[in-house]
Backbone bond lengths (Angstrom), bond angles and torsions (degrees), N, CA, C in turn:
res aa  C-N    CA-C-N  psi(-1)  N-CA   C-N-CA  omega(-1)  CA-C   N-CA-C  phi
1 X - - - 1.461 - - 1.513 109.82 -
2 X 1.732 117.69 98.62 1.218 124.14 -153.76 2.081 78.85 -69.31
3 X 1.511 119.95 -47.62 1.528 109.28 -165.91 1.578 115.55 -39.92
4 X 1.608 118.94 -43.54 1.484 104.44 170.71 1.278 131.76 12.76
5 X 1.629 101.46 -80.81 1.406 139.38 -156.73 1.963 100.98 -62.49
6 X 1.261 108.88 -16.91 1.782 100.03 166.81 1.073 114.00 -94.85
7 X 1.340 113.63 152.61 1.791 132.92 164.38 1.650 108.21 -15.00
8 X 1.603 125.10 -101.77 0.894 94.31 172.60 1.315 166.91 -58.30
9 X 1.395 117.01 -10.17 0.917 117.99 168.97 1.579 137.07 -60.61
10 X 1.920 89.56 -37.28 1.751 105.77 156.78 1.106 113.89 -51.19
11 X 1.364 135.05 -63.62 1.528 140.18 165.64 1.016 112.14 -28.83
12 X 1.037 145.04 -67.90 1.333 140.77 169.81 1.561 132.61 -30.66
13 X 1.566 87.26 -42.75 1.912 106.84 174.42 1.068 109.57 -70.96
14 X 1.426 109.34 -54.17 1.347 110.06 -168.84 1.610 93.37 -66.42
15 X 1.180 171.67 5.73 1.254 154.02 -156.45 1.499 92.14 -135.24
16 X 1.491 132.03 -5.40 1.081 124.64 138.71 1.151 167.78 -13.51
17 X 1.724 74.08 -94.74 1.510 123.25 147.83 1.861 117.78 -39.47
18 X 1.150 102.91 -42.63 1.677 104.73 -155.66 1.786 83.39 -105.36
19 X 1.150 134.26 -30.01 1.127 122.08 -164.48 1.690 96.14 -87.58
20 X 0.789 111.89 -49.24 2.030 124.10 164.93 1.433 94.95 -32.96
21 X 1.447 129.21 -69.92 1.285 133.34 -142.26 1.663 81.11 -68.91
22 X 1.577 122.89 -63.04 1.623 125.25 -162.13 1.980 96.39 -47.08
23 X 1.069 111.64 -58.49 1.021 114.55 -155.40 1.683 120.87 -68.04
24 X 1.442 93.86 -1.48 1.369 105.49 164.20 1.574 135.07 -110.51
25 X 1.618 100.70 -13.93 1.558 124.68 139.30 1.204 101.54 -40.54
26 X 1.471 112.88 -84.86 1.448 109.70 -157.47 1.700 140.03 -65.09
27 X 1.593 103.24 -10.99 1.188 112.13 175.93 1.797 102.23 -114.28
28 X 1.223 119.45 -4.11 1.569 120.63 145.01 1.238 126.68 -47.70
29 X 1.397 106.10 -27.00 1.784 110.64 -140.03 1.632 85.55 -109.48
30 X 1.516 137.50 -12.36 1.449 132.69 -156.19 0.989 115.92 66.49
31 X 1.705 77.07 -152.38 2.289 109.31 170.37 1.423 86.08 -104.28
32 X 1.224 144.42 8.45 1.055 111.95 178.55 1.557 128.31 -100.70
33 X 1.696 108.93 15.58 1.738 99.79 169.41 1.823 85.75 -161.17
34 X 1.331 96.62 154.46 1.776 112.85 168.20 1.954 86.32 -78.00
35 X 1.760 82.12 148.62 1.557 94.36 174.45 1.953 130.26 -60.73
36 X 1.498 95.58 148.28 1.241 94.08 -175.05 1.876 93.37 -120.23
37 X 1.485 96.47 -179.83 1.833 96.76 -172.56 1.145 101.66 101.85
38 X 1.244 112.58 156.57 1.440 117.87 -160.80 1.650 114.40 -80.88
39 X 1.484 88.47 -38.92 1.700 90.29 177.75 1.152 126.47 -94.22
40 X 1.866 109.85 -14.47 1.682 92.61 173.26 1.702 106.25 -86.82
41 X 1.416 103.22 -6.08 1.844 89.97 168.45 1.349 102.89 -82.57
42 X 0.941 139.49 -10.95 1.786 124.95 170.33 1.654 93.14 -84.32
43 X 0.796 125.47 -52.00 1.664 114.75 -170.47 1.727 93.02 -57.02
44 X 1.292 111.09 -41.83 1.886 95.50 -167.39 1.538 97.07 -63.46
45 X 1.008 131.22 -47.76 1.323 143.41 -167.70 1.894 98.34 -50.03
46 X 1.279 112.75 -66.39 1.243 112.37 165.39 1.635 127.33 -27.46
47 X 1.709 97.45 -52.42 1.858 116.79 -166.05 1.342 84.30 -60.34
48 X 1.513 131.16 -51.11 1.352 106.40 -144.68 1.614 116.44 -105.30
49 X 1.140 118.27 33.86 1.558 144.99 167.18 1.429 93.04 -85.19
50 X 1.549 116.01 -72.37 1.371 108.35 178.77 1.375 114.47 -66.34
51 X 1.856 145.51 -23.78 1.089 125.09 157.79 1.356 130.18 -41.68
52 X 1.354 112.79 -67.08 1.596 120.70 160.99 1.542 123.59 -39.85
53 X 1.412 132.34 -51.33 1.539 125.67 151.18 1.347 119.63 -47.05
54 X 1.782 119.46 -22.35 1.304 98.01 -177.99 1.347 115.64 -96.53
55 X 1.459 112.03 9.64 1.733 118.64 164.49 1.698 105.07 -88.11
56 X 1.037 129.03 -31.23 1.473 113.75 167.48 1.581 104.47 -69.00
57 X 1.116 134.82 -70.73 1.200 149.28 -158.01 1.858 92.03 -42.46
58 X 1.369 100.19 -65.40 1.663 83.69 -171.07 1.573 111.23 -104.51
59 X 1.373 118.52 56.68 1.771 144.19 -157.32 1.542 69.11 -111.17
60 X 1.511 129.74 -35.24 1.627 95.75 -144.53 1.627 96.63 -107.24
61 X 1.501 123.39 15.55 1.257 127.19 153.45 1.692 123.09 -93.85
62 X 1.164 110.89 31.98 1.134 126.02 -178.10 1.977 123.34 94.66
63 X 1.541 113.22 -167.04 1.307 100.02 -176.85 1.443 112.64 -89.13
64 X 1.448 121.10 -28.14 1.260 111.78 174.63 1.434 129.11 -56.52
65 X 1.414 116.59 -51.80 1.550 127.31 171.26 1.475 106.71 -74.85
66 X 1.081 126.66 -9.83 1.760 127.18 167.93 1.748 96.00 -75.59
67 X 1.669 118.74 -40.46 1.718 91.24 -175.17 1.777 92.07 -84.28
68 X 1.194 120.14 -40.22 1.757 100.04 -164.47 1.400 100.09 -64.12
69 X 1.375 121.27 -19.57 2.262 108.58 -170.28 1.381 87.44 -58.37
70 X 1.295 133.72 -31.78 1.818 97.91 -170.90 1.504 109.02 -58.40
71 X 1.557 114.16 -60.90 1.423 106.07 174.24 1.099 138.05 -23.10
72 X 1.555 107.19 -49.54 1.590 139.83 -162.30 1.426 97.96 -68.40
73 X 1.317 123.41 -59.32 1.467 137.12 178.46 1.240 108.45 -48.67
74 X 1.592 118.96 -67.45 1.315 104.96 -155.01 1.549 106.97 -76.28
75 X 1.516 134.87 5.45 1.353 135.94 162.08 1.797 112.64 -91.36
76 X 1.170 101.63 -38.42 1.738 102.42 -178.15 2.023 82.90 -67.49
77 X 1.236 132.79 -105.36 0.928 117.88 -152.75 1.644 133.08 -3.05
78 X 1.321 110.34 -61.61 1.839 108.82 166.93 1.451 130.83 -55.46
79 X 1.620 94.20 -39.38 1.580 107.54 172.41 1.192 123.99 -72.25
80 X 1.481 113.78 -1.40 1.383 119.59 169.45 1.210 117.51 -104.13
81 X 1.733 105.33 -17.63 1.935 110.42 173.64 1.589 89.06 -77.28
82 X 1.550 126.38 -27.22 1.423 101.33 -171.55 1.523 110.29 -69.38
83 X 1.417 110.73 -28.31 1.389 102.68 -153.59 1.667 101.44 -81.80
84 X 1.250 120.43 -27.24 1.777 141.15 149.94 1.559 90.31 -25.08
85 X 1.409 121.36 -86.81 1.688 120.62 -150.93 1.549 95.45 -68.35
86 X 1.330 129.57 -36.86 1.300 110.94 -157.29 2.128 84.58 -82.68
87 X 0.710 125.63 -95.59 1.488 118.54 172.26 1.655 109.88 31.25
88 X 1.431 98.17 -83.83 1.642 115.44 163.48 1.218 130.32 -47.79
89 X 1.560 110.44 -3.73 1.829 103.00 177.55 1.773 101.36 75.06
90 X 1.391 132.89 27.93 1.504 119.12 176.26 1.599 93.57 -129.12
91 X 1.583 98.90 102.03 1.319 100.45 -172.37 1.342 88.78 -79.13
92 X 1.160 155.23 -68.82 1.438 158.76 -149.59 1.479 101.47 -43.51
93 X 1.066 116.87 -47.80 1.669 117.33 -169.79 1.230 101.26 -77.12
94 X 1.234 130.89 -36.47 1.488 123.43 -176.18 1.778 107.79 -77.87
95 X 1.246 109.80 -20.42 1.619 89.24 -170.49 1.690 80.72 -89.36
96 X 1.089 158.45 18.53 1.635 141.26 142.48 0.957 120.71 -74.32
97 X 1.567 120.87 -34.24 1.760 132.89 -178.63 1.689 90.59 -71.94
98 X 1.358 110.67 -60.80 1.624 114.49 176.38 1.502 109.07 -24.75
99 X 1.507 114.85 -69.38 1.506 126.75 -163.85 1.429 92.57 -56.36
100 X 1.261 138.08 -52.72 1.293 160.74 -118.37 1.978 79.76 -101.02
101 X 1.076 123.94 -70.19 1.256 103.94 175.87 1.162 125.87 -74.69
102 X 1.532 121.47 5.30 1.523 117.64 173.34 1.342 109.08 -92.25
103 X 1.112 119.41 -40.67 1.658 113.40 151.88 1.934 129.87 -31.74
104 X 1.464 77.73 -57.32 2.068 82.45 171.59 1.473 102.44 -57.62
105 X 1.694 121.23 -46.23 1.595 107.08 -170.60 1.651 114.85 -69.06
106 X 1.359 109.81 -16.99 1.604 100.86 168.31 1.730 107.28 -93.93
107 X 0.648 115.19 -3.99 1.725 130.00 175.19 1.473 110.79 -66.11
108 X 1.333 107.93 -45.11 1.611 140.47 170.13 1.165 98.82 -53.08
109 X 1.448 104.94 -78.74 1.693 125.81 -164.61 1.439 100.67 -41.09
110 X 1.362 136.86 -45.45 1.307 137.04 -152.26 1.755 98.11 -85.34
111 X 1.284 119.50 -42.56 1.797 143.75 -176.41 1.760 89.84 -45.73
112 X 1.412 98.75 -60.08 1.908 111.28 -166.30 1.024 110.19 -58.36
113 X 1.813 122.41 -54.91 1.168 114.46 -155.68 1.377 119.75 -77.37
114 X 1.278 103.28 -4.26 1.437 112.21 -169.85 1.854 91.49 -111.06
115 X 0.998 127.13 43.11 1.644 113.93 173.27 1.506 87.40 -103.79
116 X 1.101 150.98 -30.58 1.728 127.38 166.13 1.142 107.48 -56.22
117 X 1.274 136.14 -83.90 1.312 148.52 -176.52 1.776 126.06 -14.41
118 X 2.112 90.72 -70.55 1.162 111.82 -177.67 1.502 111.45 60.05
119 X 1.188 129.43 72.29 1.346 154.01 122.80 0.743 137.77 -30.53
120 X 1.421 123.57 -90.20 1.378 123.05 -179.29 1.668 115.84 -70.62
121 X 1.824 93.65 172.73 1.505 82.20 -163.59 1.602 108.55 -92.91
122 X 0.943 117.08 175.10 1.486 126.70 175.56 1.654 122.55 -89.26
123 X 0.972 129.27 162.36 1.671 118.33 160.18 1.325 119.90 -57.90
124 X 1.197 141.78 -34.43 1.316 132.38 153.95 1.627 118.70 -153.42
125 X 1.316 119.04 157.14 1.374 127.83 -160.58 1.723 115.11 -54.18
126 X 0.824 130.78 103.78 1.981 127.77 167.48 1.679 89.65 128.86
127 X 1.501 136.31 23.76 1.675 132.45 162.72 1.164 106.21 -80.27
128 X 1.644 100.19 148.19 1.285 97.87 168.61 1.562 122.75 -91.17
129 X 1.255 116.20 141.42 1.464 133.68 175.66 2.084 105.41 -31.71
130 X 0.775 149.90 75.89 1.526 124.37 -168.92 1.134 106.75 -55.96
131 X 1.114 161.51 -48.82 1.228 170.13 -56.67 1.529 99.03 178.77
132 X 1.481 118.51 -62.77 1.961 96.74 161.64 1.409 107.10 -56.06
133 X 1.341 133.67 -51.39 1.300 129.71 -173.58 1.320 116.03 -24.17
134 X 1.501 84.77 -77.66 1.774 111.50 -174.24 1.830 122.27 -31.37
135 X 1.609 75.82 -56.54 2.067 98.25 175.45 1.273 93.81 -65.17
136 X 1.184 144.46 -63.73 1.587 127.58 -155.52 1.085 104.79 -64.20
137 X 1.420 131.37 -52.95 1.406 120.81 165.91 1.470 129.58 -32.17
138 X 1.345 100.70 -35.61 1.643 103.16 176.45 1.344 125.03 -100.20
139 X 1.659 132.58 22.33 1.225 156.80 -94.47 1.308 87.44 -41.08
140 X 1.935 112.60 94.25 1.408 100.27 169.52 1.479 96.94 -141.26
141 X 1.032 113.32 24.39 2.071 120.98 -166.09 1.658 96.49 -78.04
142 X 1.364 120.73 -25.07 1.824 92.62 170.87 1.407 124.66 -72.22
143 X 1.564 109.87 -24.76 1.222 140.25 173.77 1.344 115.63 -73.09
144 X 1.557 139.51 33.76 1.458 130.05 -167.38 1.693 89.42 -107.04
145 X 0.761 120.14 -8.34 1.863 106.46 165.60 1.587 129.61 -85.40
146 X 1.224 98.93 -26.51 1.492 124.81 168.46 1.903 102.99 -74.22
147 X 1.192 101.33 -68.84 1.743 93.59 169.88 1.269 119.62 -55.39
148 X 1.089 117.39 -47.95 1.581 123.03 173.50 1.618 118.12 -47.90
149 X 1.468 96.66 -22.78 1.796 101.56 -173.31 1.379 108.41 -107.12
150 X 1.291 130.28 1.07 1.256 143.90 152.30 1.443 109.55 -76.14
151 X 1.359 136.43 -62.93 1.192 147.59 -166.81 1.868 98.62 -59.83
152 X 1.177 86.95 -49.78 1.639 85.75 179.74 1.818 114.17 -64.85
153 X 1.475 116.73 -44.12 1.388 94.24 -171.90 1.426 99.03 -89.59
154 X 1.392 144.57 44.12 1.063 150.20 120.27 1.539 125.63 -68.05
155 X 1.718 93.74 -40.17 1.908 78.84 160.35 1.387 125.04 -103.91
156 X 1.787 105.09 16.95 1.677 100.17 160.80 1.566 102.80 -94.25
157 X 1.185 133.00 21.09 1.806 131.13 176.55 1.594 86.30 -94.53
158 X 1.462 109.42 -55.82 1.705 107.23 -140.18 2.266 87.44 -88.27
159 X 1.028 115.46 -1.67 1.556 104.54 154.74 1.378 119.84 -85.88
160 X 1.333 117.09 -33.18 1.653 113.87 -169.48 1.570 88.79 -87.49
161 X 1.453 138.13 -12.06 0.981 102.05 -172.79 1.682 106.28 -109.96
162 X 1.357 116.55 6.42 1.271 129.92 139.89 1.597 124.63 -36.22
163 X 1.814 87.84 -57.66 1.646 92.30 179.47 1.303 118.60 -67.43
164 X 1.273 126.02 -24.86 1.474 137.43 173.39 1.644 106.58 -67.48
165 X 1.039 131.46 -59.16 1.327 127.06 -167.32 1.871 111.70 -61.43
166 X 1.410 84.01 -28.33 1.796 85.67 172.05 1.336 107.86 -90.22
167 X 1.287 136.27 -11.58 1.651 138.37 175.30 1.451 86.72 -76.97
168 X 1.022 138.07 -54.54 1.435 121.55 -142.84 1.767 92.80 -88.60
169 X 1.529 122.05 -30.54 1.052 93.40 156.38 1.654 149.61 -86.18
170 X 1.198 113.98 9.27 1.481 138.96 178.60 1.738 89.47 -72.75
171 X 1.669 104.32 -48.17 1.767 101.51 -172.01 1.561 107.80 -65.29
172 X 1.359 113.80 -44.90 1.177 112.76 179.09 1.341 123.12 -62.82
173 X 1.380 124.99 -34.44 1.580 103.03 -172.12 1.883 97.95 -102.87
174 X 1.891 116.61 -2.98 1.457 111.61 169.79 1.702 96.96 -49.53
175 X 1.505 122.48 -60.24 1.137 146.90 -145.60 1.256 118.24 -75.20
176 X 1.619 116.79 4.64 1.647 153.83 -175.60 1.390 89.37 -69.62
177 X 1.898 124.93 128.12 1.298 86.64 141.24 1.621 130.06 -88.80
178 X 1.271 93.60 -177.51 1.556 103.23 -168.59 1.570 122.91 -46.30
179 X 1.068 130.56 -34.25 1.271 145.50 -147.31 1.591 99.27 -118.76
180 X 1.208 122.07 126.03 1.082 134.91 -159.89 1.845 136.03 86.88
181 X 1.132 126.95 158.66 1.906 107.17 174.81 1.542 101.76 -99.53
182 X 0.932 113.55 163.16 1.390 130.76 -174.15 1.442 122.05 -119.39
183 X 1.442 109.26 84.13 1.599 108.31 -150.75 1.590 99.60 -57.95
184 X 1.224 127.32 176.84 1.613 150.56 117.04 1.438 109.93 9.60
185 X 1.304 97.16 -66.56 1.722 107.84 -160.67 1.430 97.21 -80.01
186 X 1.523 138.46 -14.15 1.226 128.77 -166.93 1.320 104.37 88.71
187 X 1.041 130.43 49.80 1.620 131.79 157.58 1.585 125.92 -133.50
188 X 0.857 110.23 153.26 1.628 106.78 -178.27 1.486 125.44 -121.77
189 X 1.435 108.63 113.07 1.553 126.04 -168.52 1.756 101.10 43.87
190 X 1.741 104.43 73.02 1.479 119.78 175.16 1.542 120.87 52.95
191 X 1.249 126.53 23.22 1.505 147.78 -161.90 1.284 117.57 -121.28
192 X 1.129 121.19 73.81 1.769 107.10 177.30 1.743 107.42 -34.22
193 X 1.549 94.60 140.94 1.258 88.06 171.52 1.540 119.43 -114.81
């Protein structure tokens, strides 16, 4: 693939590459630990700004959807930057927002499966579990590994298919010819092509 050899197309690889490597951390690693590495603990760190806003945000539809809006939030947020880039014709940016919410859905997965258990730690001592909450409400709290393992290979679909939307665009703009830029929208130097 003589295209390689330009800017974006490297960009693209390389964002591959690193998103491949994350995405195999993270579905390596299970339900059995919140992420480690430097950047998916800054990305968790990120998720759960919007978890915590998404218990106010949907606090004011009552208590049940006040404990799941954290969940709800920190997955609608990306899935809405995806639906932003894809909207706009920037497939590249959307398959990161993509990855970016397939991470929160195994992020989830790990929150659920552990609402029997209760493991991991919380932000501070006397919170409630959302995730035992949630399940007891639905008498489903013996069952949080079984949900938890659903939730999760829902966010191993929406990562691999992250990785796909950026493969197909690595093919598409490798497959550019050389001469000319190749906007976003699929046009070249203001020219539908």
């Amino acid at each position: 693939m003589a295209g390689l050899t330009r800017g974006p197309a490297l960009l693209r690889a390389a964002g591959l590459l690193v998103l491949g490597a994350l995405t195999f951390g993270i579905l390596g690693r299970g339900l059995t630990s919140m992420p480690s590495g430097v950047v998916l603990v800054l990305v968790h760190y990120v998720d759960l700004v919007f978890h915590e806003a998404g218990h106010v945000i949907f606090g004011v539809f009552g208590s049940f959807l006040g404990a799941l809006g954290g969940s709800l939030n920190q997955v609608l947020i990306p899935a809405v930057c995806t639906g932003y880039f894809l909207w706009h014709r920037q497939p590249a940016a959307a398959a990161v927002a993509l990855f970016w919410a397939g991470e929160n859905v195994v992020d989830v997965a790990i929150y659920a499966a552990d609402g029997r258990d209760m493991k991991l730690p919380l932000l501070a001592e006397g919170l409630t579990h959302d995730w035992n909450w949630i399940l007891s409400e639905l008498s489903l709290r013996d069952h949080a590994d079984a949900v938890g393992r659903v939730i999760f290979a829902l966010g191993a679909l929406v990562l691999l298919a992250a990785l796909a939307l950026l493969a197909l665009d690595l093919l598409r703009v490798a497959a550019a010819p050389e001469t000319g830029v190749v906007s976003s929208a699929g046009t070249r130097d203001g020219k539908p092509r």
